[in-house]
C-alpha positions in Angstrom: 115.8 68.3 54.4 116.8 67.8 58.1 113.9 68.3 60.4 112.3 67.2 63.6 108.9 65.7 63.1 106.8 64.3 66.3 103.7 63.8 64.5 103.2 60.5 62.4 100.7 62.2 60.1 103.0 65.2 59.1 105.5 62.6 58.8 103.8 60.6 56.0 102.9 63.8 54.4 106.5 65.5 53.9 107.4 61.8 52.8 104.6 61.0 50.6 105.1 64.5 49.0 108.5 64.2 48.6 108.5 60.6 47.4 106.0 62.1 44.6 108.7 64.2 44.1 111.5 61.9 43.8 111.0 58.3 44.7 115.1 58.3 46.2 113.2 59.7 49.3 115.0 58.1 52.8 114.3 58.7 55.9 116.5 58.7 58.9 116.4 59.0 62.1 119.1 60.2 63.9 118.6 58.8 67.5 119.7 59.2 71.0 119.1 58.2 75.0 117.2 60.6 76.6 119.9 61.1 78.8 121.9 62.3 76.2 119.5 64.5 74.6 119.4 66.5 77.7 123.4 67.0 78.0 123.2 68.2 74.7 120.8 70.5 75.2 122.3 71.6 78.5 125.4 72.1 77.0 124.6 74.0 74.1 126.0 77.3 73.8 124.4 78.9 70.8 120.4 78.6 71.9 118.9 81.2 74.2 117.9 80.2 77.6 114.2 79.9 76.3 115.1 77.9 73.6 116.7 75.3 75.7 113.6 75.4 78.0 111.6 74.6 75.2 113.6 71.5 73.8 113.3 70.3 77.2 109.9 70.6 77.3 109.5 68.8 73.8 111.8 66.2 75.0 109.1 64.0 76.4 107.0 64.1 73.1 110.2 62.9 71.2 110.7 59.9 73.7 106.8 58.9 73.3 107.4 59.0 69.1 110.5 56.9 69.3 107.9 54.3 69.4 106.9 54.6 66.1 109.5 56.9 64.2 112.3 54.4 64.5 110.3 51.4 62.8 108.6 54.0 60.2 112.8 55.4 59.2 114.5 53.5 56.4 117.8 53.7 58.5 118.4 54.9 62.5 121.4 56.1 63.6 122.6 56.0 67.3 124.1 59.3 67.6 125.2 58.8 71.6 128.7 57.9 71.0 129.1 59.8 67.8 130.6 63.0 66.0 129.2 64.9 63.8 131.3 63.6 61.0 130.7 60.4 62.2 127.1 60.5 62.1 127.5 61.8 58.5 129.9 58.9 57.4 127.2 56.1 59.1 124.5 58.0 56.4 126.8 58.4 53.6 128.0 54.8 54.2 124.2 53.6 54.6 123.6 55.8 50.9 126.4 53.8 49.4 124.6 50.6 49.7 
């Protein structure tokens, strides 16, 4: 279930209540510079102009729970430097193991 989550107690509540779901829960984090964030966002041609205003405006609340989503995830991947289908073969490599 691919979703952006800023706030540590929703977080542990999708978790927790998915884990009590099924325990084969993971979560990861797919990361990137804040730099990067911000091309992407630029660049994107499918959002409306308000809905790349808003990102940008989110973007600093993102940066300040880096601090604790990328210790809390059970696997982060640096997306900087990566596709799409790269991205997916780091997670379906980090599944295998």
């Amino acid at each position: 279930m691919p979703m952006t989550v800023q706030r540590r107690d929703y977080v542990e509540e999708v978790l927790g209540g998915l884990r009590q779901i099924d325990a084969r829960v993971h979560h990861v984090v797919l990361d990137a510079t804040e730099a990067t964030l911000l091309h992407r966002i630029d660049w994107d041609s499918v959002e409306p102009e308000h809905a790349k205003e808003w990102r940008t405006a989110q973007l600093p609340r993102f940066m300040d729970a880096r601090r604790w989503l990328l210790p809390a995830a059970d696997v982060v991947v640096q997306t900087d430097e990566l596709s799409a289908e790269m991205v997916a073969g780091e997670i379906a490599r980090w599944l295998s193991v």
